[in-house]
N, C-alpha and C positions, 0 to 999 in steps of 0.2 A: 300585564304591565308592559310587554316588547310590543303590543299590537296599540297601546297608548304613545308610547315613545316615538313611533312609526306615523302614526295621526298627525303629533307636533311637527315632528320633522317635515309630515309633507306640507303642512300648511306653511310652515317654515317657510320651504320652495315655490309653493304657491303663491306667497304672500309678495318674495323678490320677484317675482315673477309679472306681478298683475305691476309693480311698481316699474319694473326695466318699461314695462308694454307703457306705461303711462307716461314716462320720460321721452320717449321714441317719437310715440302722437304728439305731445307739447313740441319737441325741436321739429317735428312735420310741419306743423301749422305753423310755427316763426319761419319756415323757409318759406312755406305758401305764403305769409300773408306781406314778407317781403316781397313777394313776385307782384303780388295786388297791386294795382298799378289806379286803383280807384282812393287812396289812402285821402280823406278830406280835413284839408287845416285853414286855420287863415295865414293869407300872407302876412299880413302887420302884426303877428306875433312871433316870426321865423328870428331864431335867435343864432348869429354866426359869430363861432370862436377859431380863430388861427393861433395853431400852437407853433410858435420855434421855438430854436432853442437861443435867440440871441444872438446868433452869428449872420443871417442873412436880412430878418424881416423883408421881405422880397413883397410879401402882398398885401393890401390893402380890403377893406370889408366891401368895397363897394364893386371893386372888382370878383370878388366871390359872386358877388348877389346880380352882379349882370349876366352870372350863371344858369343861374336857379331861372326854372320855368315859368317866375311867377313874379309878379310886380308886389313889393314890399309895402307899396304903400297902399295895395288894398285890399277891403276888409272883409269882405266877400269870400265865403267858402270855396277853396279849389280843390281840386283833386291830381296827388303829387305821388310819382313813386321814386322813394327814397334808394333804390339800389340803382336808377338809372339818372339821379343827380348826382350819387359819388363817381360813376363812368364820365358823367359829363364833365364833371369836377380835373378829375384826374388828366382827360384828355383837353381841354381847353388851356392847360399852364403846365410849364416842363419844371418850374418852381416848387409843382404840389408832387409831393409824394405817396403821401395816401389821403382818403376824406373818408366821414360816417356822415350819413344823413340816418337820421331816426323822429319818429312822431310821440308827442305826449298822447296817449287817448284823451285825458283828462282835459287838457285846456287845448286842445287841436294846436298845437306849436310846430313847426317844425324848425329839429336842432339841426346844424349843419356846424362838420367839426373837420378844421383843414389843417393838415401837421405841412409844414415845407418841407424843403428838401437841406440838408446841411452840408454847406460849404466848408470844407479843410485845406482846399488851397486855391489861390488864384494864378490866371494862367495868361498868358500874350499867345495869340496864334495870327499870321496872317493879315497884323494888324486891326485885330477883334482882342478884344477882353472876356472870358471865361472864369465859371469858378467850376472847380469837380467835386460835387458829392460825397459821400462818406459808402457810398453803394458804387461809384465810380460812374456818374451821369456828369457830364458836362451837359453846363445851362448858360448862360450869356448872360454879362454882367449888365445889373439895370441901373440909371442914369438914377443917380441918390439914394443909392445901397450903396456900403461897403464896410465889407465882413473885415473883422481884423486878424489877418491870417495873410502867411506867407505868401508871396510873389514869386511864381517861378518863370522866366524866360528861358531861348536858346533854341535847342534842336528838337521844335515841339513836330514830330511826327506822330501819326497813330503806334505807333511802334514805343515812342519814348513816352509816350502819353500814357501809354495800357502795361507798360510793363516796367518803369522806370518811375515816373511822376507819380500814380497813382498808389504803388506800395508806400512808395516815402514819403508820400502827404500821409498816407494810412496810419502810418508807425508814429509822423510826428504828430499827426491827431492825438492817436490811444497813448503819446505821454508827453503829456502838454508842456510839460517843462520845455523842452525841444521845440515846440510850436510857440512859443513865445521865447524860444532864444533867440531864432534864425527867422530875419526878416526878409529875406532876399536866397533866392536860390539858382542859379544857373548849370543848366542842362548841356554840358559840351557833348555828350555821346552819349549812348548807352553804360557806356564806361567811366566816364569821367563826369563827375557833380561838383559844381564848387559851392558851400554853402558861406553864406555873411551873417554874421552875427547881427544884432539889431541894435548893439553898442561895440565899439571897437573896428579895428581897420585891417586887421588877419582874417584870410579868408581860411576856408578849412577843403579840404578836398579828400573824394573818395570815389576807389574804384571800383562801380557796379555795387550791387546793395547787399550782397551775400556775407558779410561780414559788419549788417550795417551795426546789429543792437557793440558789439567788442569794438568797433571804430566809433561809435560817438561816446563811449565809456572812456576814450583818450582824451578829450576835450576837457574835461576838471583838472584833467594829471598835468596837461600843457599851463590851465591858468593858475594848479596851484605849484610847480614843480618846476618850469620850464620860463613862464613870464617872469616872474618875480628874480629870477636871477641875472636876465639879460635885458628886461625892460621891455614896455611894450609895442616902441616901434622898431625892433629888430630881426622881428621875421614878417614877411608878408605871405605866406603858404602854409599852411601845415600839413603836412600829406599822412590821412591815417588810416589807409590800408595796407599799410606793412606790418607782415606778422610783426608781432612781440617787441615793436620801436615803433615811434614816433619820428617824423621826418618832415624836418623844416628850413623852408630858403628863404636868403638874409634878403630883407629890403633893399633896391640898387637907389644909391645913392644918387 
């Protein structure tokens, strides 16, 4: 009975065992046959999809396919390797952020799949127009794009740009409310941000971004607590980096 028990069990482990080895070989040969650099399709079936997300559309199909190694309109079997079209893909536009090129065996197709890059804020440097990434890539604004996301001017140095601009695009990205309040943003220092509403003529100000998520949690308290009693062209400031108050200067007459 124990030397039966012992039997299952080993076949047991024999059986995961011959299954891991077979999984192993399968992902060998998808790395090998990616590498195959002989893969045969027809161009006039090469099917290209660009994904955004709505905020840049940056690229065009035809400009992909002046990529690709192969002329689309002919019908003639080529021979294409897919892990060195997404290389090419990737590095010919600062717009793409990643690609998948893959083949049908079945109807020799090849799919080509290009996600962009997503734009959270727009920026002025130097008399150039920029937008930054959600990875923190700045790309250069293209002539009949534009994303609907905040403008930021002021003291664009790499310094205000990597440590200042790029968090506070981040934050008002991941909560959108904030990114469709504030149309306009101005960078005085490191220190000092003024933000603009995208209705109304109070600007808001904050020192350094270490207190950002408890200073813009001040902004509801000012329009439901603070306007409504003095009306809304009687402050032009609102300063909401002060622990535990709100601090506002009167419009000069």
């Amino acid at each position: 009975m124990v030397r039966r028990k012992e039997r299952k069990r080993l076949r047991r482990i024999l059986g995961w065992t011959v299954m891991g080895l077979l999984v192993i070989l399968l992902g060998c040969s998808f790395v090998l046959a990616r590498r195959h650099v002989s893969y045969a399709i027809y161009p006039s079936r090469t099917a290209i999809r660009i994904e955004d997300t709505g905020k840049g559309q940056f690229l065009q199909e035809r400009e992909v396919a002046a990529v690709l190694p192969i002329d689309l309109k002919d019908s003639i079997s080529r021979g294409v390797d897919p892990e060195k079209i997404e290389r090419d893909l990737v590095d010919a536009s600062t717009y793409i952020r990643s690609a998948t090129a893959y083949i049908s065996p079945s109807t020799m197709r090849l799919h080509v799949i290009v996600h962009e890059r997503t734009p959270i804020i727009r920026y002025s440097r130097n008399g150039a127009t920029w937008y930054l990434d959600d990875e923190g890539i700045s790309v250069p604004q293209r002539r009949g794009s534009t994303a609907y996301v905040p403008l930021a001017e002021g003291a664009m140095t790499d310094g205000t740009i990597h440590y200042v601009l790029y968090p506070l695009a981040q934050y008002l990205y991941e909560h959108s409310e904030w990114s469709h309040f504030f149309g306009y943003i101005e960078i005085l220092s490191e220190s000092k941000i003024h933000l603009y509403p995208r209705v109304g003529r109070v600007v808001f100000e904050l020192h350094g971004l270490e207190t950002l998520e408890q200073d813009l949690a001040k902004i509801p308290v000012y329009y439901k607590e603070i306007e409504p009693q003095v009306g809304t062209n009687k402050y032009s400031l609102v300063k909401l980096s002060y622990e535990n108050q709100i601090v506002c200067v009167k419009r000069e007459k």
